[in-house]
N, C-alpha and C positions, 0 to 999 in steps of 0.2 A: 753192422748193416749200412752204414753210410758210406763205405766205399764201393764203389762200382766204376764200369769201366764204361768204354767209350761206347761201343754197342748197345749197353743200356740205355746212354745217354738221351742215343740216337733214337729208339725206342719209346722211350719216355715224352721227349720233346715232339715225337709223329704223336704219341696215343694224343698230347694233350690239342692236339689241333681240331680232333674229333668234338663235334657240340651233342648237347642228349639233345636226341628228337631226330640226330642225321640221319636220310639214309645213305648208305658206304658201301659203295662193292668195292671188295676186298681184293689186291693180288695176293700173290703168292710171297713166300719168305718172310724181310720184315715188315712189309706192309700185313702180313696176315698177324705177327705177332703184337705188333702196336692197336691196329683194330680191335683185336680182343683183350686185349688190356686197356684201353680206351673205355670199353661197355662193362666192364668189371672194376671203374675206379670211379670216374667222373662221369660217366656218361651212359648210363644202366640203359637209357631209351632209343642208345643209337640201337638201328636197326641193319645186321649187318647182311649184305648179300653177297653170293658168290657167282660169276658165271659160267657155274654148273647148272644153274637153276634154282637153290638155295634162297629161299629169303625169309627173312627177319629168323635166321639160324642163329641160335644159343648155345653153338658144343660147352658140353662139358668139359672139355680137354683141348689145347690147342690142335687144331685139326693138321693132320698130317699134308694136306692137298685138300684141293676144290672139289677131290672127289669124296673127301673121307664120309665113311657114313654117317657118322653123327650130324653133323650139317643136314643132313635129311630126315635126320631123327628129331630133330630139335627144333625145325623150321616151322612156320609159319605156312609155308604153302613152297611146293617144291613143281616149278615151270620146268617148258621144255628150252633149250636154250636158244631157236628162233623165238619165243616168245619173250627170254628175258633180253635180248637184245633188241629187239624189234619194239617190245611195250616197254622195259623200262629203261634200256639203253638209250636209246634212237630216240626214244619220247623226250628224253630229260626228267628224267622220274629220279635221277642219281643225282643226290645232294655232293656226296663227294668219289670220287675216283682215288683208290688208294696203290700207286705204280710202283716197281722196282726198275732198274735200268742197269745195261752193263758197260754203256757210254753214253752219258749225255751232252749236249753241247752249250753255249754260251746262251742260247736260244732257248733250248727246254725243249730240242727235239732230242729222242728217245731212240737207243739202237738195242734190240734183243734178239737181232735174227744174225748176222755174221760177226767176228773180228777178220777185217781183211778185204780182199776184192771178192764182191757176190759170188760170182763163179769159180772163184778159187779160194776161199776161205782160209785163212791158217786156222779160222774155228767155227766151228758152227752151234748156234748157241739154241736153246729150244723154240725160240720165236717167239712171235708177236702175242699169239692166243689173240683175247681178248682185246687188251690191251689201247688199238688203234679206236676203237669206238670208244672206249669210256675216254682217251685224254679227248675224243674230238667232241663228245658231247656231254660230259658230267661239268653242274654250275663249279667245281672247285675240284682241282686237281693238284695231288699231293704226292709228290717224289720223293719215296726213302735210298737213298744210297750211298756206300761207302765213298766219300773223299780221295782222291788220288790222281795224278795226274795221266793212268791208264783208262781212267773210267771218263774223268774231265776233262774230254778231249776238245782241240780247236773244232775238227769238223767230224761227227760223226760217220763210221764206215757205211753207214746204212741209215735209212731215217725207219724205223717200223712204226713209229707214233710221234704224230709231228705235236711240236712246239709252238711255237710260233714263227716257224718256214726257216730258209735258211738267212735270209738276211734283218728277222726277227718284225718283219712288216706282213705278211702272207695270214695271218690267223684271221681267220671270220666266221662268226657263228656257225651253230649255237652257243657249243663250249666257252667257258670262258680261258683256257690254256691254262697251262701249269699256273698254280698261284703260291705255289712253295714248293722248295728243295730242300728237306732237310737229311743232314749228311753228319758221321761221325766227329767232325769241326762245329757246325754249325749250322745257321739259318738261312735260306740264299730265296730273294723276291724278285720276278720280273720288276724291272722300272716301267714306271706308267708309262714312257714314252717310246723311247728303243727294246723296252722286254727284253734288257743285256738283263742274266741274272746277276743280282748285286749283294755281295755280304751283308747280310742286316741285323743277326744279330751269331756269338758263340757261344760253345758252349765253356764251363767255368772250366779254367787252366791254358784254356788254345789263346793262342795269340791269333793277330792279325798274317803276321810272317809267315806262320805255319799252314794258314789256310791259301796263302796266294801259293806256298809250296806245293801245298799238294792238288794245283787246279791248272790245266795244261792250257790253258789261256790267261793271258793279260789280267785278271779279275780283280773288277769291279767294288771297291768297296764301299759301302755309305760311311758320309759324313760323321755320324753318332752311329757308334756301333753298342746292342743293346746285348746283357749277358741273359745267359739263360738259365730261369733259376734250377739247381741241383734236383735230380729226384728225391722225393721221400721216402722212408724206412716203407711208406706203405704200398707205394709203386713199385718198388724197388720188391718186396715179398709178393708181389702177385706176379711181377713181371718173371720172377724165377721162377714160382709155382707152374707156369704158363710153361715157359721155356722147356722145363724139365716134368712138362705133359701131365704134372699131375692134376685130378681131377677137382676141380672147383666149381661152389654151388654158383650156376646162372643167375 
């Protein structure tokens, strides 16, 4: 049970950023997988929301999507989605914002609608959804993404959920902008000043080397770089149970 691999890693170290008592609208993929291992480990009283309309949802089983039914089964009270946007989006009612991105930049602005030029895409990716209103008004926003220097681009092809602008000056309330990037290397934090993302802490076996490798900008490292402790046997069994959909008691 002690070995595991990167993706859990990465997993692991999102669920634990989650505090009991959050509430967390959820994306899709591994922000959805760390959410629910989050409220299944340390944090039983995060409250998590989907904007499907979904809140304080308890699936039994990792949910397939924002639409699956359990989230409706389970919830708490189930809005319409002007309402979860409008009251608990737009209001500030979202303790945390849980993102995926398929490029983000030095800034923490976020691209999920092209690879390429708008009008001519060499890809067209599913979009934004949601997205643009929770990085622009949840108190704490949290980025899970794979590492690599296709994703860690100098300049995003698109901005679909800003950062903090392009030249890392442009962010003004409410939100408070990205507050962590955690990636299959490690830990990455706006600097209080320039909001350059900065390596701040790895995870156990990565080097320094390997993370400036796999990041298509200059990147930023701190001074004292802090490790991250390894998953537990017990993170490590729920986060598979999860994964591999099988059913666990809420």
């Amino acid at each position: 049970m002690s070995e595991w691999d990167s993706a859990e890693m990465m997993n692991v170290a999102a669920a634990r950023e989650l505090y009991d008592g959050d509430v967390c609208l959820v994306g899709v993929g591994p922000p959805n997988l760390a959410a629910n291992l989050a409220r299944r480990t340390h944090a039983p009283n995060c409250r998590l929301v989907y904007e499907s309309g979904a809140i304080d949802a308890k699936p039994h089983r990792l949910p397939l999507s924002i639409g699956d039914d359990d989230l409706a089964a389970t919830a708490t009270a189930v809005v319409s989605v002007p309402e979860m946007f409008n009251f608990w989006v737009g209001a500030g009612r979202i303790d945390v914002g849980f993102l995926g991105a398929a490029q983000i930049d030095r800034f923490g602005n976020i691209n999920t609608t092209v690879i390429g030029d708008h009008a001519h895409p060499k890809v067209r990716l599913p979009g934004a959804g949601g997205a643009p209103e929770i990085a622009a008004a949840a108190r704490r926003v949290i980025v899970i993404v794979k590492q690599s220097p296709r994703t860690f681009v100098e300049t995003v092809d698109f901005v679909s959920s800003v950062g903090y602008g392009p030249t890392g000056q442009e962010r003004e309330a409410p939100g408070a902008g990205p507050t962590l990037v955690i990636t299959d290397h490690g830990v990455l934090e706006p600097d209080p000043v320039t909001h350059e993302l900065t390596m701040t802490r790895l995870h156990p076996g990565v080097t320094v080397e390997q993370a400036v490798a796999a990041t298509g900008w200059a990147l930023k490292v701190a001074d004292s770089i802090e490790e991250v402790p390894a998953p537990t046997e017990h993170e490590l069994t729920v986060l598979r149970k999860l994964r591999n959909r099988e059913p666990i008691d809420a």
